[in-house]
C-alpha positions in Angstrom: -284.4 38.3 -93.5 -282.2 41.2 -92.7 -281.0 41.1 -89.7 -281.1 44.6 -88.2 -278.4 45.6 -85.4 -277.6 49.1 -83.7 -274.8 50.8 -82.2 -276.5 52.4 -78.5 -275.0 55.4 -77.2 -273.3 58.4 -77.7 -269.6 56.8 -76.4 -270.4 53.8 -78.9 -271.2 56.5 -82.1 -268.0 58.4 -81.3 -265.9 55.0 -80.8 -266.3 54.6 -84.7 -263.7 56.9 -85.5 -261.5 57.0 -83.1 -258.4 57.6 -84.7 -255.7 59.2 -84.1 -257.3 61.7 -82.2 -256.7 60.8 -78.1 -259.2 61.2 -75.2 -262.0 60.1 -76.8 -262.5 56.6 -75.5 -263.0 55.9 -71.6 -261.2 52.4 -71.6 -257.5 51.9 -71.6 -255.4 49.1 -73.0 -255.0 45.9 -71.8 -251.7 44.5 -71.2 -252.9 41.8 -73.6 -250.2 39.1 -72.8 -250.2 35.8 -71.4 -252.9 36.1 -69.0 -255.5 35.0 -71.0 -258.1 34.0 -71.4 -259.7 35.8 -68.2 -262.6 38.2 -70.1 -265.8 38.2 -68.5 -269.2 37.7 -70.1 -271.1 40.8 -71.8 -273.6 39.4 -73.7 -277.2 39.7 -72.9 -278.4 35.9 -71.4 -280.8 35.5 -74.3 -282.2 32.5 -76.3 -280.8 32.6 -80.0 -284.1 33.3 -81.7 -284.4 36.8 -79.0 -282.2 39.7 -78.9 -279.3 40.0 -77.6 -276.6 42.7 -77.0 -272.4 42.5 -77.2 -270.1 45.2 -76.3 -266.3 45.5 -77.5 -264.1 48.7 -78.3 -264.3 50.5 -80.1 -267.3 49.7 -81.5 -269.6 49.4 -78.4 -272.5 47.9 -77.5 -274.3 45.9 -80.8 -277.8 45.1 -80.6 -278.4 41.7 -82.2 -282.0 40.8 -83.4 -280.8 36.7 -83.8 -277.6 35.0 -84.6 -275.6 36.4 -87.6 -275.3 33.9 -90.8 -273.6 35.5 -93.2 -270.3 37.4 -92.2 -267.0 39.1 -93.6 -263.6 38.9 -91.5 -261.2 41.4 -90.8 -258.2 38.5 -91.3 -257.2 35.4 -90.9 -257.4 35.9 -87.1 -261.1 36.7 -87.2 -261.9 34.0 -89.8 -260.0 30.9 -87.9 -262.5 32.1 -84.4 -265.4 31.7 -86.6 -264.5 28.7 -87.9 -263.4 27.6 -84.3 -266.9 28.5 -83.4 -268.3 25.9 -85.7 -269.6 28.7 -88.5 -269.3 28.8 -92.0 -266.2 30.3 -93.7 -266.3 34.2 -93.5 -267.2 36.1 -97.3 -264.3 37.7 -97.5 -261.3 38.8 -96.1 -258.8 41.6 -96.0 -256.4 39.3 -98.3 -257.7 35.5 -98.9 -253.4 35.1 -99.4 -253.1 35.1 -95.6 -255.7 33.5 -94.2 -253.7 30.3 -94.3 -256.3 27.4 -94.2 -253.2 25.1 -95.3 -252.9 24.5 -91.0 -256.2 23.0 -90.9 -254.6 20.3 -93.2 -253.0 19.0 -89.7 -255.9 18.3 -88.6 -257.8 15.4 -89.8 -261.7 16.2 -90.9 -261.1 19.6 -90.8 -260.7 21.6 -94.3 -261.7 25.4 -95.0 -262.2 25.7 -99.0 -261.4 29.8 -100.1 -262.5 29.1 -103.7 -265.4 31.5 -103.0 -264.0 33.8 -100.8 -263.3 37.3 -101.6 -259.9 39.8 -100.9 -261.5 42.6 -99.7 -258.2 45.0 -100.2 -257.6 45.6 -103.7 -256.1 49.4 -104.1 -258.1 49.9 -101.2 -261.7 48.7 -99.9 -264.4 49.1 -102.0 -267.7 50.0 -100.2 -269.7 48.6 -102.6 -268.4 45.3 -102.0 -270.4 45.3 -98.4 -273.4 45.8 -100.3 -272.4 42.6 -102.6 -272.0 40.6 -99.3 -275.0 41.5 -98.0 -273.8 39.9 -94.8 -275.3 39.8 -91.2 -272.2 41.4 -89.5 -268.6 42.4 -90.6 -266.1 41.5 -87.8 -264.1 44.6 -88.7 -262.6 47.2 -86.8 -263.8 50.3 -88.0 -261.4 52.5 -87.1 -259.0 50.4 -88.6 -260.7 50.8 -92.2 -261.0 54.7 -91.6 -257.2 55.2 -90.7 -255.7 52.4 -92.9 -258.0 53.6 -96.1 -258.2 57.7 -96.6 -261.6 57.0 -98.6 -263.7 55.6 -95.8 -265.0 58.2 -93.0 -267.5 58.4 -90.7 -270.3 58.5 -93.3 -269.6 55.6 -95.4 -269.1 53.4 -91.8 -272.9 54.8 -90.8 -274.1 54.1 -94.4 -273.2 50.7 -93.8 -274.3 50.3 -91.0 -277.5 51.1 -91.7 -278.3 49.1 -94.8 -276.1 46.2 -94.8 -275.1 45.1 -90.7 -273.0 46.3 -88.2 -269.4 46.7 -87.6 -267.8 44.5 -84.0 -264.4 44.3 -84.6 -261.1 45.4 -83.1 -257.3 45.3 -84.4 -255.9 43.0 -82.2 -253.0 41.6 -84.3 -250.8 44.7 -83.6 -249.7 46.9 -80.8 -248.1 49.5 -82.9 -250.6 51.7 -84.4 -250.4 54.7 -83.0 -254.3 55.4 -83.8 -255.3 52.3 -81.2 -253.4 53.4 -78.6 -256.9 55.7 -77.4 -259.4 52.4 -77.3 -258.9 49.0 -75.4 -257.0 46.0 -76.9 -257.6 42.3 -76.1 -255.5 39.4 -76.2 -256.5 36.3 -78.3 -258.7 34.3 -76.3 -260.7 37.7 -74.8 -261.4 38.2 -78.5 -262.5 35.0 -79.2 -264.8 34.9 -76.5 -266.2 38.4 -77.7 -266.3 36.6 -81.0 -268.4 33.8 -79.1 -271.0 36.0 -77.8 -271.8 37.4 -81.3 -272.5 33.8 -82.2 -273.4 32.7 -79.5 -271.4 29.5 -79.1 -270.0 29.8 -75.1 -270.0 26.0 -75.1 -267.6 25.8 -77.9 -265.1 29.0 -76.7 -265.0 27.3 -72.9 -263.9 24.0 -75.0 -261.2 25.5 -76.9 -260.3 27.6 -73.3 -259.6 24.1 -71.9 -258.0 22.9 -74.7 -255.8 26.0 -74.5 -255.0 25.6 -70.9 -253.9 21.6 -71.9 -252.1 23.0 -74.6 -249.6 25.0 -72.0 -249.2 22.4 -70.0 -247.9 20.4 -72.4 -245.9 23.0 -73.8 -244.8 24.7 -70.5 -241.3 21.9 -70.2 -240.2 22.8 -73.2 -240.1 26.2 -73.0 -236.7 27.8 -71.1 -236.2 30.4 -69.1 -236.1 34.1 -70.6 -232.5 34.6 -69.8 -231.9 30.9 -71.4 -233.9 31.6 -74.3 -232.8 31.9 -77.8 -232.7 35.9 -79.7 -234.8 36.1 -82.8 -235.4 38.5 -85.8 -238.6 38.9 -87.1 -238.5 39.9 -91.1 -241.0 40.1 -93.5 -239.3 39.0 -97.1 -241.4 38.1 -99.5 -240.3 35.3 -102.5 -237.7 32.9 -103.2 -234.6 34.9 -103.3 -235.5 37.9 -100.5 -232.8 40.3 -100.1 -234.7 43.6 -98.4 -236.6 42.8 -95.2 -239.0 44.8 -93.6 -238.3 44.5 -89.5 -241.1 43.6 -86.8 -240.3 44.5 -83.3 -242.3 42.2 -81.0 -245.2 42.9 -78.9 -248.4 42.3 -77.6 -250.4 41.8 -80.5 -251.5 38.5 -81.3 -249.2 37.8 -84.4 -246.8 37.7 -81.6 -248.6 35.3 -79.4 -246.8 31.9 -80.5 -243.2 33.1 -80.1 -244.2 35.3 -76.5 -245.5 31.8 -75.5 -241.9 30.4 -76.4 -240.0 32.9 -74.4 -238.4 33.7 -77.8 -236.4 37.3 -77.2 -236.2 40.1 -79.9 -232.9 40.7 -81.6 -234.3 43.8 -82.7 -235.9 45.4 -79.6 -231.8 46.1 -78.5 -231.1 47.7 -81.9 -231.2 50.8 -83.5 -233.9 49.1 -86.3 -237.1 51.1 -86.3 -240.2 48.7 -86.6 -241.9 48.4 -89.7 -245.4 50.1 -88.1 -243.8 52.9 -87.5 -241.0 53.6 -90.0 -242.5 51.7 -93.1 -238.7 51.6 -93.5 -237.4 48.1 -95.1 -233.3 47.0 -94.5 -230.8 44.9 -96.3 -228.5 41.9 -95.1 -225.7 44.7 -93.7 -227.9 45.9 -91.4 -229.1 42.4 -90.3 -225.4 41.5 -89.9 -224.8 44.3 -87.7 -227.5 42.9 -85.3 -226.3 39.2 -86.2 -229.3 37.5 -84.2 -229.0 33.9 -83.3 -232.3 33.0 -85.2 -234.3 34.6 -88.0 -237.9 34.1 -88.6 -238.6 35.0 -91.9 -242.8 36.0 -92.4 -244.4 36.3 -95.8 -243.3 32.5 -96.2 -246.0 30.9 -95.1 -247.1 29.3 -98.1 -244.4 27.2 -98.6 -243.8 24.2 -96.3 -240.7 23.7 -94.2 -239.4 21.7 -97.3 -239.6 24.4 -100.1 -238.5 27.0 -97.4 -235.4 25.4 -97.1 -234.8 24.6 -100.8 -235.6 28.3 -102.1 -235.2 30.8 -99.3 -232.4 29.5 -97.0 -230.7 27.6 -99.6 -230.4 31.2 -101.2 -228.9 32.7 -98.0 -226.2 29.9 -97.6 -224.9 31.0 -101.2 -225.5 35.0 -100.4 -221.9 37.0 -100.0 -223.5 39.0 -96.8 -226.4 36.6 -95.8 -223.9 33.7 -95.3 -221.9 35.4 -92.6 -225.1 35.7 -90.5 -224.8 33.0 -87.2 -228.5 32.0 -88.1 -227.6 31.1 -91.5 -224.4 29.7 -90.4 -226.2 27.4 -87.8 -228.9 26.3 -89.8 -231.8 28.6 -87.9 -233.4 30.3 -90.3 -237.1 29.6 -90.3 -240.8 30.5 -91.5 -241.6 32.9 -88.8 -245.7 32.0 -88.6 -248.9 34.4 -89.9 -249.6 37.8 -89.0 -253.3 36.6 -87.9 -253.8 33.6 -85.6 -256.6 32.3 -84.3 -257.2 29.5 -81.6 -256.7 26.7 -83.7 -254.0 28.7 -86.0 -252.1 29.3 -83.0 -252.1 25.5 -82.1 -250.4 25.1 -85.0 -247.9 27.3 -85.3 -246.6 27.2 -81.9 -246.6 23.4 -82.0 -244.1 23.7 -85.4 -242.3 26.7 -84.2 -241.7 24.3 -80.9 -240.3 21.9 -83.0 -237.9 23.9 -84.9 -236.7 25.9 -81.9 -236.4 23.6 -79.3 -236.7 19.8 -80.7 -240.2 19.6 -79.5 -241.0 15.7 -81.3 -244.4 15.4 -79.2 -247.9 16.3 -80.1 -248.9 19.4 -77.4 -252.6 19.7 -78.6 -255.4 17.3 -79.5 -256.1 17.4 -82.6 -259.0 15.3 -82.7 -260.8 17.4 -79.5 -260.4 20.5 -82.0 -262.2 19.1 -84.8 -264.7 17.3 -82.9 -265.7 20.8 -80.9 -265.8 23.0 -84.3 -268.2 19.6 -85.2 -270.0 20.3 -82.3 -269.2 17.4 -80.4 -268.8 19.2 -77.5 
């Protein structure tokens, strides 16, 4: 049974494209840091088998006629709430490569299997491939596909719309496209529990919220003080041997959200380094020896554990003529930086191992058993 959904009024229709065009959009963005989760309920107070209504920029208010099914993920960050929220694995995703379902191997009776799942980026997004997917609702950001892909306008978004399901989505991994500065952003957990509404799973989002707040407790000790805490670079370099980098500043977005939690500072931010977003500019080992940062967190490693990072990517380093001379090299503190998309149980995971390899953290700081037991539904 199709399950038909609409976008209601004229603010909602125009939210669609929102690009880089400013003044179109009525909300601002949130500051989207640490204060989360503290989003308020939207969602119609329904039963599942009646219709029900959720509202999120930019997309705005999506009629539901019952509980999506089927579904396709913007990212990893998308996919790990569903699967938080007890659903099946999403269709497909921007790029199956980094939705990393190797974290869920830490937790026991919890696996995600991407055999079946489909990269939705390939030279661009094929429209067609929504109408292969057939699914309920794409947790996509619209604008995001219209500004990221020239091909896809207004049109092709309706079109979609129309036959297939609705867009409810927003980009909340980054804070640096300029395009999203004219429509609200939300942290992780206001996302999720957006997320939650869709599915209507409240019971299992106010779980993971109080698993969350548990989770900073225990992590809280640990953490020092910002003017105690260690100065990082955040790379992307892909492969064994890497030797050009593309630079992330830090900010608000929620690939961010482990090492914000961690009080980790940006070596970059004080530099003359122009963030990847922006510049699309990649630099070499001179220019990361000019800012010489006490740690550096490599991305685009993530599929290797700690074990083959060290072997292949720092061992190459140690032996570099420039890399050597860098104090993180020198002092052993090169490490996997974590995912571009986290999610709530992603995020457990990271900033548990990131704890560890910043600050000696031995201790478990989340239950790992209470996360698969509430994606079970033993609530």
């Amino acid at each position: 049974m199709r399950r038909r959904t609409f976008l209601t009024g004229t603010a909602a229709s125009a939210a669609l494209l929102a690009g880089c065009n400013s003044g179109t959009e009525t909300e601002t963005p949130t500051d989207g840091g640490g204060t989360e989760p503290t989003a308020t309920s939207t969602a119609t107070a329904t039963p599942s088998d009646a219709p029900y209504s959720v509202e999120m920029a930019p997309v705005g208010e999506v009629e539901f006629e019952s509980v999506p099914e089927t579904w396709v993920a913007n990212n990893g960050s998308w996919a790990d709430m569903g699967i938080a929220l007890g659903q099946e694995p999403p269709k497909g995703v921007w790029l199956t490569s980094r939705y990393h379902t190797q974290y869920y191997d830490e937790i026991d009776g919890l696996s995600v299997d991407k055999d079946d799942m489909t990269s939705m980026s390939n030279d661009g997004v094929s429209k067609e491939l929504f109408y292969q997917f057939d699914a309920d609702v794409h947790v996509i950001d619209p604008t995001f596909l219209k500004n990221r892909f020239g091909s896809w306008n207004r049109a092709d978004v309706d079109e979609i719309e129309s036959n297939v399901g609705p867009f409810f989505g927003n980009s909340i991994f980054s804070r640096s496209y300029g395009w999203h500065d004219s429509y609200q952003y939300y942290d992780l957990y206001g996302a999720f529990e957006k997320l939650s509404q869709v599915f209507q799973q409240r019971e299992r989002y106010e779980a993971f919220v109080s698993l969350h707040e548990e989770f900073r407790a225990n992590l809280d000790p640990h953490v020092p003080a910002a003017s105690e805490a260690p100065s990082a670079a955040v790379v992307w370099g892909s492969g064994d041997q890497p030797d050009t980098f593309y630079p992330y500043v830090q900010s608000e977005g929620t690939s961010f959200k482990h090492l914000r939690d961690l009080n980790v500072q940006d070596a970059l931010a004080a530099s003359d380094v122009k963030d990847f977003h922006s510049s699309r500019g990649a630099i070499d080992y001179e220019t990361l020896l000019d800012v010489d940062p006490e740690m550096l967190l490599v991305r685009g490693q993530e599929a290797k554990s700690a074990a083959q990072f060290e072997d292949t990517v720092v061992s190459f380093m140690q032996d570099h003529e420039v890399a050597s001379d860098l104090t993180a090299v020198q002092n052993g503190d090169v490490y996997r930086a974590g995912p571009l998309y986290q999610g709530p149980i992603t995020n457990f995971v990271v900033t548990e191992r990131t704890a560890s390899e910043l600050y000696g953290v031995s201790e478990s700081l989340y239950d790992r058993e209470r996360v698969a037991d509430i994606v079970a539904g033993d609530i």
